[in-house]
C-alpha positions in Angstrom: 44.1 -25.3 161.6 42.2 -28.3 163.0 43.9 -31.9 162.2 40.7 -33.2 160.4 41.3 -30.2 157.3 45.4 -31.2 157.2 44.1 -34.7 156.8 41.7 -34.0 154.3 44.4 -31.8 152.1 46.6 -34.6 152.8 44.3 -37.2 151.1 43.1 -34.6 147.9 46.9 -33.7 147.2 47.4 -37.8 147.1 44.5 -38.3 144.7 45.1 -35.3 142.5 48.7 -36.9 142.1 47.3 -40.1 141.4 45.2 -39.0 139.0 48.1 -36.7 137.2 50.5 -40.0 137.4 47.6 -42.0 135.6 47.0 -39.5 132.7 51.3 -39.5 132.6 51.2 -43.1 132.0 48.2 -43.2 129.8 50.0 -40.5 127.2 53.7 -42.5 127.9 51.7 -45.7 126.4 49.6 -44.3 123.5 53.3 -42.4 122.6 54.8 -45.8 122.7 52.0 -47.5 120.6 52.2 -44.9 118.3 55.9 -44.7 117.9 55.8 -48.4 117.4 52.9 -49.2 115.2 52.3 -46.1 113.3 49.5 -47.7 110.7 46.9 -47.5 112.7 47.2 -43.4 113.2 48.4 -42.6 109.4 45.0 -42.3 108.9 44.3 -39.1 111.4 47.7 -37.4 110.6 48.8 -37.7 107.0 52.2 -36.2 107.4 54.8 -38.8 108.8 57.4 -37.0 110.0 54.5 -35.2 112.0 54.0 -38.6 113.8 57.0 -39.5 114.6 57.9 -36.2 116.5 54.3 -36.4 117.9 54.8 -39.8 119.3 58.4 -38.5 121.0 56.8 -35.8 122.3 54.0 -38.1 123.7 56.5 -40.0 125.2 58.8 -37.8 127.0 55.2 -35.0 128.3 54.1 -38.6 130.0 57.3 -39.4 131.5 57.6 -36.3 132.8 53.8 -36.2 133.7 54.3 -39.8 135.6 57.7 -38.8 137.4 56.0 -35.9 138.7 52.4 -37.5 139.9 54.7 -40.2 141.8 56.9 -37.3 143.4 53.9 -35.7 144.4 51.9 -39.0 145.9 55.1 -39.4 147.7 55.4 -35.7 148.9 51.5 -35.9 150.3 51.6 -39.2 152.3 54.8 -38.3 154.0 53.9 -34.6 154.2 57.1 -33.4 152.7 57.5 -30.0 151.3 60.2 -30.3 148.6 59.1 -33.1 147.3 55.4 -31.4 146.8 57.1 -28.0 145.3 58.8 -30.0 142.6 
């Protein structure tokens, strides 16, 4: 396999993780701002309980999300294995 695709794959693996880390942090922070200031989303889901379990869940699919992108940007640049299988 010439050097120039590996270094290409290398670059699309590290901005595909970027991109997945970003979307992590983007749901971590609406679950935040929803678990803290509720008002503004009564509106869209009437139930309550609904919200609150729907702001957890937020919270801990874009921790997850954002652990996982910045394993995998770490994984591509340093071309390790493991750490792009997690």
């Amino acid at each position: 396999v010439p050097m120039g695709v590996l270094s290409c794959m290398k670059y699309l693996m590290f901005i595909f993780n970027v991109l997945v880390f970003a979307g992590g942090t983007c749901l971590a922070g609406v679950g935040v701002w929803v678990a803290v200031d509720p008002a503004g989303f009564q509106d869209i889901v009437a139930a309550k309980p609904v919200l609150s379990v729907g702001a957890y869940l937020l919270l801990a699919v874009g921790i997850a999300l954002s652990l996982l992108g910045f394993l995998g940007c770490c994984g591509a640049l340093r071309r390790s294995r493991p750490l792009l299988l997690v």
